[in-house]
DRENKOL-576352 format. One record per residue (C-alpha): residue number from 1; residue in three letters; chain; x, y, z. Coordinates in pm, whole numbers, padded with zeros to 5 digits. Example, Ala and Ser with C-alpha at 12.3 -4.5 7.8 and 13.67 -1.06 7.14 Angstrom:
// residues 2
(1, 'ala', 'A', (01230, -00450, 00780))
(2, 'ser', 'A', (01367, -00106, 00714))
END
This chain:
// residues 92
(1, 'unk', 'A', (01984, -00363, 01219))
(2, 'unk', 'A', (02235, -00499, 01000))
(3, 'unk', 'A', (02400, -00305, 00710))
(4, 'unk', 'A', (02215, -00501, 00436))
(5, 'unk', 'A', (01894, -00500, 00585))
(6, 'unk', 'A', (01901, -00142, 00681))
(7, 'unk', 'A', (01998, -00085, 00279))
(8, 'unk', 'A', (01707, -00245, 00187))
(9, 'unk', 'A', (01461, -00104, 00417))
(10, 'unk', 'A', (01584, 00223, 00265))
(11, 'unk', 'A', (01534, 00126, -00103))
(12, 'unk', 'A', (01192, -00056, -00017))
(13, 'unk', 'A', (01111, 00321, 00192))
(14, 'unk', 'A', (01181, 00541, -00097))
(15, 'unk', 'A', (01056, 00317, -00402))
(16, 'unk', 'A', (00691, 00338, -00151))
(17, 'unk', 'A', (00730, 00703, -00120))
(18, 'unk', 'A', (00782, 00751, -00495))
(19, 'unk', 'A', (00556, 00524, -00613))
(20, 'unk', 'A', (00241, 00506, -00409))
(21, 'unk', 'A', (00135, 00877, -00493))
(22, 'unk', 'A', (00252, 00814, -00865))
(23, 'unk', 'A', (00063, 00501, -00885))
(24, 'unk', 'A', (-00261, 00679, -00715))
(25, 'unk', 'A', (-00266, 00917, -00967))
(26, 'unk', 'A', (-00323, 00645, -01291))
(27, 'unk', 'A', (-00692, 00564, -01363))
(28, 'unk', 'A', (-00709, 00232, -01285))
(29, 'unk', 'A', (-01000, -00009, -01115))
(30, 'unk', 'A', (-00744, -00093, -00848))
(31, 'unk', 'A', (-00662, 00055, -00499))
(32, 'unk', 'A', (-00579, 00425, -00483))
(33, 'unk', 'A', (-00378, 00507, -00269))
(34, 'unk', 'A', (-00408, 00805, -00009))
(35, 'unk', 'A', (-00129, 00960, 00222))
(36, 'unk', 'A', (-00334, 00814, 00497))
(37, 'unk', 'A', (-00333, 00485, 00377))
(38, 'unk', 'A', (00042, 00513, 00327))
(39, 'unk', 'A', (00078, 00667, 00634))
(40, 'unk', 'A', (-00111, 00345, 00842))
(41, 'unk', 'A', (-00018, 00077, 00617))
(42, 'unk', 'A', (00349, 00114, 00556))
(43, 'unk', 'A', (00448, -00070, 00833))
(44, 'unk', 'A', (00187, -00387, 00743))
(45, 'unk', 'A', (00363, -00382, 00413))
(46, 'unk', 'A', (00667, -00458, 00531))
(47, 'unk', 'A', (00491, -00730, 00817))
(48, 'unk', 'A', (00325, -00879, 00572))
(49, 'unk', 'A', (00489, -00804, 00209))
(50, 'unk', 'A', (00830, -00727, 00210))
(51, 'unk', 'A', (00881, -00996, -00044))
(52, 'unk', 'A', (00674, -00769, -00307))
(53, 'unk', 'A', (00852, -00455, -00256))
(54, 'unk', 'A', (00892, -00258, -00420))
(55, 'unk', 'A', (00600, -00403, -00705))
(56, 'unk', 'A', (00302, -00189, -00576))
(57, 'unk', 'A', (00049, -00415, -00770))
(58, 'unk', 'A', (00201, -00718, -00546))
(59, 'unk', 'A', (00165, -00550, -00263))
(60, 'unk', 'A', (-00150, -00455, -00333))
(61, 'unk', 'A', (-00289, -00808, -00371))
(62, 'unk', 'A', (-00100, -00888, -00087))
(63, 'unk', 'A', (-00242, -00650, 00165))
(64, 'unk', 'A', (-00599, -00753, 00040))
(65, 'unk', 'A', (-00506, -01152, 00080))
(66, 'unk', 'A', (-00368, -01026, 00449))
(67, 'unk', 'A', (-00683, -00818, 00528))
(68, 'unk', 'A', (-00708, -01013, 00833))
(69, 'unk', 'A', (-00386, -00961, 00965))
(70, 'unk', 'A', (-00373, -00615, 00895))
(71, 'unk', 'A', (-00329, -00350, 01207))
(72, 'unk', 'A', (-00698, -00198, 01288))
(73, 'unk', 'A', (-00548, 00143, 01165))
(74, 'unk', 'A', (-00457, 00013, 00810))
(75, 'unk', 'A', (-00757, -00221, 00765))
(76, 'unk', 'A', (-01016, 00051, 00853))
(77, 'unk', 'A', (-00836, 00314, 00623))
(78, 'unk', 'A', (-00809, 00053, 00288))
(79, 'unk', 'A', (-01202, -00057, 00406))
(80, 'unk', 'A', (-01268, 00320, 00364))
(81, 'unk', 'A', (-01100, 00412, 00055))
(82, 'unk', 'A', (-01233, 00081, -00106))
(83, 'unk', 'A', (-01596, 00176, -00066))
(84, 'unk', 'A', (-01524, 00517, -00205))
(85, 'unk', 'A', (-01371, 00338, -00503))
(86, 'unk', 'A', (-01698, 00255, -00716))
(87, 'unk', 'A', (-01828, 00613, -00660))
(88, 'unk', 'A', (-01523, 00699, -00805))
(89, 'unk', 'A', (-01470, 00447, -01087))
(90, 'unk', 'A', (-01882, 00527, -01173))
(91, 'unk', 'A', (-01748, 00906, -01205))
(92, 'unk', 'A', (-01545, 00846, -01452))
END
């Protein structure tokens, strides 16, 4: 891994551990999202949006144009916590 690569892995790893809970926690109509999801998807972020990191909405709307290609861990966690979503949003 080269030195620059490895220094941006690092700020692109902490800016998505800082910001995903933070961002979970703003009422919004968008993607919340869960330790899980962070957990399976992290790696798919980086596959598939490294060029949006660290803007969580862009990765967002990245990951759901890339549903396809997503791992089967990460796809059936965000298909999960997306049908939750208008139960939540109607809660509110």
């Amino acid at each position: 891994m080269t030195s620059s690569f490895a220094t941006m892995f690092r700020r692109a790893a902490f800016a998505l551990t800082v910001a995903a809970p933070l961002w979970s926690m703003i009422p919004s109509t968008g993607f919340a999202y869960t330790l899980e999801a962070q957990q399976m998807c992290t790696s798919d972020a980086f596959r598939l949006c490294a060029a949006e990191i660290p803007n969580i909405p862009k990765i967002t709307a990245c990951m759901f144009r890339h549903h396809a290609d997503l791992s089967p861990g990460c796809r059936a966690v965000m298909d999960r916590d997306m049908s939750r979503k208008p139960r939540a949003v109607a809660a509110q």
